[in-house]
C-alpha positions, -999 to 999 in steps of 0.1 A, spaced: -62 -17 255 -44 14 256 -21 4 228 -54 -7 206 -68 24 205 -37 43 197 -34 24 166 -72 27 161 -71 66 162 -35 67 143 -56 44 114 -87 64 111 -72 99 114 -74 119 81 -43 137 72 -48 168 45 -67 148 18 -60 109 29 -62 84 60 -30 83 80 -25 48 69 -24 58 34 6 79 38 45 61 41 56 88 68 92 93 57 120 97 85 136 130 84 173 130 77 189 157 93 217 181 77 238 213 84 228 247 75 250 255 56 239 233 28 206 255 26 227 289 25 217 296 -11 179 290 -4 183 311 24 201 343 6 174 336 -22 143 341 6 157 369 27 150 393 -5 117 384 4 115 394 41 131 427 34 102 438 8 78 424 35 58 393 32 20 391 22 2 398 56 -24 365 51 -32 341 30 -58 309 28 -58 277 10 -96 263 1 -100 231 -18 -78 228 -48 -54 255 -55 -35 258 -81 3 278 -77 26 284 -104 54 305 -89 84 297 -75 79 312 -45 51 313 -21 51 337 4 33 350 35 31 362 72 0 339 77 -6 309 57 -43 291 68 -48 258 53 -85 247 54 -96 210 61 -90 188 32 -77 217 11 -45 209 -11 -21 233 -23 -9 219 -56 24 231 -73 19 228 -114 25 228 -142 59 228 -148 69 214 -118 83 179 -113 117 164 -124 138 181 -95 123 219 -102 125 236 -65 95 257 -49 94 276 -19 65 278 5 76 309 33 58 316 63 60 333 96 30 311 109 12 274 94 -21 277 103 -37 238 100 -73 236 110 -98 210 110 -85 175 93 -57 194 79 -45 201 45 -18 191 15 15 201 -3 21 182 -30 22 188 -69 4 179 -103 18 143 -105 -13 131 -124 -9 137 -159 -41 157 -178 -39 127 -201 -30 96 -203 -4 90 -226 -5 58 -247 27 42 -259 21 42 -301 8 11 -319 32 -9 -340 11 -24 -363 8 -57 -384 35 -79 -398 40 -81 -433 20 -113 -446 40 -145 -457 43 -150 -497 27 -171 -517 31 -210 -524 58 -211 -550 45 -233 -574 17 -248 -584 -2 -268 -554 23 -251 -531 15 -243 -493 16 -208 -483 46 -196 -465 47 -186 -425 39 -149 -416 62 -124 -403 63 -125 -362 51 -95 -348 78 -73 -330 76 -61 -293 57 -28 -285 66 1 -281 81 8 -240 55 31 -217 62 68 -210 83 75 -181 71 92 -148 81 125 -139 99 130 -108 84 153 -83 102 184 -71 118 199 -44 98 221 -17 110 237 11 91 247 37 107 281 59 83 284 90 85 299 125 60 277 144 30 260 128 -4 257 147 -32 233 152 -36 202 132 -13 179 111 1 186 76 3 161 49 35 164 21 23 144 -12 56 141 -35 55 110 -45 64 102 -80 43 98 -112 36 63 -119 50 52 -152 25 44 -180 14 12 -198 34 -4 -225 24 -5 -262 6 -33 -274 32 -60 -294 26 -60 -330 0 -86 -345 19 -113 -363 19 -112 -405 -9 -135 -419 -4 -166 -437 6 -170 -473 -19 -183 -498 -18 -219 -507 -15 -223 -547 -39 -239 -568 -33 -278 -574 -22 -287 -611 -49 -289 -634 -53 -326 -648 -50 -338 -684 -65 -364 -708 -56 -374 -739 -74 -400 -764 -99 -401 -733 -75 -413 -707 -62 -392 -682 -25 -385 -685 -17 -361 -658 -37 -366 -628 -49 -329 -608 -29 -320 -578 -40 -311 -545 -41 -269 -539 -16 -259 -515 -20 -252 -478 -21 -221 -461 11 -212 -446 8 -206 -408 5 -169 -392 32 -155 -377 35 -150 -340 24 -117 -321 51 -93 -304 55 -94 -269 43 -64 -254 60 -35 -244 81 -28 -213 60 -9 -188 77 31 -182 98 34 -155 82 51 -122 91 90 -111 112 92 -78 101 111 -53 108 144 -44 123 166 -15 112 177 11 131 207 32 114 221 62 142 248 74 131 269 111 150 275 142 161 247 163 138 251 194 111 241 174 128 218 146 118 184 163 83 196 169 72 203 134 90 173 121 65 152 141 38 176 125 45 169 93 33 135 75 59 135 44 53 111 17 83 107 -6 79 73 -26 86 64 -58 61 61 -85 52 28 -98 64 14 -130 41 6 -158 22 -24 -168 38 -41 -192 16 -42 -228 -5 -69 -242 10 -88 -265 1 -90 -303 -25 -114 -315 -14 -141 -337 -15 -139 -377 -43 -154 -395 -40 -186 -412 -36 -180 -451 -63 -191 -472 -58 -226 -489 -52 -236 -526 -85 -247 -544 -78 -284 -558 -68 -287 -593 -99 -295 -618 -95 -324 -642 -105 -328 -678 -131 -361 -677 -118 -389 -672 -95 -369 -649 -109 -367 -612 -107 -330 -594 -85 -333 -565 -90 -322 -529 -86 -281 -519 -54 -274 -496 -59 -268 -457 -66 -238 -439 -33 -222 -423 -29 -222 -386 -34 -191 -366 -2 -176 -354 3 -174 -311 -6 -148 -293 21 -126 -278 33 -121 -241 27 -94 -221 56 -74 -215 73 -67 -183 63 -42 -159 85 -9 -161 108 -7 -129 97 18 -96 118 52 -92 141 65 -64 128 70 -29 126 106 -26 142 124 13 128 145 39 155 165 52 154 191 81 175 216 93 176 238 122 187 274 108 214 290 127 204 324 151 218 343 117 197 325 90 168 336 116 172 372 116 185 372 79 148 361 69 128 379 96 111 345 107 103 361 142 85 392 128 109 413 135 132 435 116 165 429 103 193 441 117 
């Protein structure tokens, strides 16, 4: 009973702007500090000019910087901090705080993975048409077959954020870097109509008998084919997420943290091209009396349809990685409060 309502709370909870069981909590992978030594030397230009005393994140905010910085960062429930525009294909920003303030139902990192429109792969078109019958009662030739559509836009990848923080308080914070999902595939190109069918020979008399009888028009060749659809973009990865503090209270804020790192889906793949019309048929060929008018060619088929084309593949998983900063890194930025040495 214990166990059920465990999972119960853990699948109700809210986490920043979505349920816990919306988000695929990533493991954090662990690595030395001295792979974060740039990041750090690039921050503790920051403590020494002193950080922003306080700061507060309500509903949607929008940051363009690099760098965001502050003694006391308060995120409100449900309110997002959302890196844009340029962000996304591996760009790094930097979120530095003394103390995380979470309250209520918590709040979100993440960045401006949907796009402002949705991009549309271009049209392709129509076919050219097939010719006409060559001769007199001739059937129309096939249409062209449509070609395959134009392949979906890719998905960006999201960036890299780092997250420098001495302790963090109250609730749970949510990490949204997953990738962009990849967009539709073009629509295959509609197959070429039929040719006309030529007229039938005209028939002849002579002395009042009929010496060439009239022909039959020609049918109407068959459309072509539609193009396959186009391959659906490939999906964004997902980004990186870097939460650097001090070792005493690394494995606490990991647990803190629900980071979601997957890849963005790939595309739909595009509808395919409808078929060609049938090209018109040949009219009969008209005969002088006694001469009998003969019979008007068949309509050409319709062409088939296209296929859809295939869905665009999924991007990279993304990593969370954490690090405990060494006792120097920890003065270097000032994450205590106090002042360097």
């Amino acid at each position: 009973m214990k166990l059920m309502a465990m999972l119960f709370v853990l699948f109700t909870q809210t986490i920043g702007s979505r349920s816990a069981a919306d988000i695929q909590k990533a493991t954090p992978q662990p690595i030395p500090p001295t792979l974060v030594v740039e990041a750090v030397n690039r921050l503790a230009s920051y403590a020494t000019s002193g950080l922003a005393p306080e700061d507060t994140i309500k509903g949607n905010r929008i940051f363009e910087q690099t760098i965001v910085a502050a003694n006391v960062l308060t995120f409100e429930p449900g309110s997002r901090m959302i890196f844009t525009p340029a962000v996304g294909d591996r760009t790094e920003r930097f979120v530095f705080v003394r103390t995380l303030r979470v309250m209520g139902t918590g709040g979100t990192i993440t960045w401006a993975r949907q796009p402002e429109m949705i991009r549309t792969a271009s049209p392709v078109g129509k076919a050219p048409p097939g010719e006409v019958g060559g001769g007199e009662g001739a059937d129309g030739r096939q249409g062209m077959d449509g070609q395959a559509g134009n392949p979906g836009y890719p998905g960006r990848s999201a960036p890299t954020v780092y997250l420098v923080v001495n302790r963090i308080e109250g609730g749970s914070l949510e990490i949204d870097l997953r990738g962009q999902d990849g967009s539709e595939g073009g629509e295959g190109q509609t197959g070429g109509d039929g040719g006309i069918g030529r007229p039938g020979v005209r028939g002849s008399a002579v002395f009042g008998r009929c010496q060439t009888a009239s022909g039959n028009g020609g049918n109407g060749g068959r459309g072509g084919n539609g193009g396959r659809g186009g391959e659906g973009g490939r999906g964004g990865s997902g980004g990186t997420f870097i939460l650097l503090t001090s070792e005493q209270a690394l494995e606490k804020m990991a647990d803190m943290l629900y980071v979601d790192v997957r890849p963005g889906k790939g595309g739909d793949g595009g509808k395919g091209g409808d078929g060609g019309q049938g090209g018109e048929p040949g009219v009969g060929g008209r005969g002088e009396p006694p001469c009998q008018t003969a019979a008007n060619g068949k309509p050409g088929a319709k062409g088939d349809d296209g296929p859809r084309g295939a869905s665009g593949p999924p991007g990279s998983e993304g990593l969370f990685v954490k690090t405990a900063l060494t006792e120097q890194q920890v003065r270097s930025l000032q994450l205590r409060g106090e002042s360097k040495k």
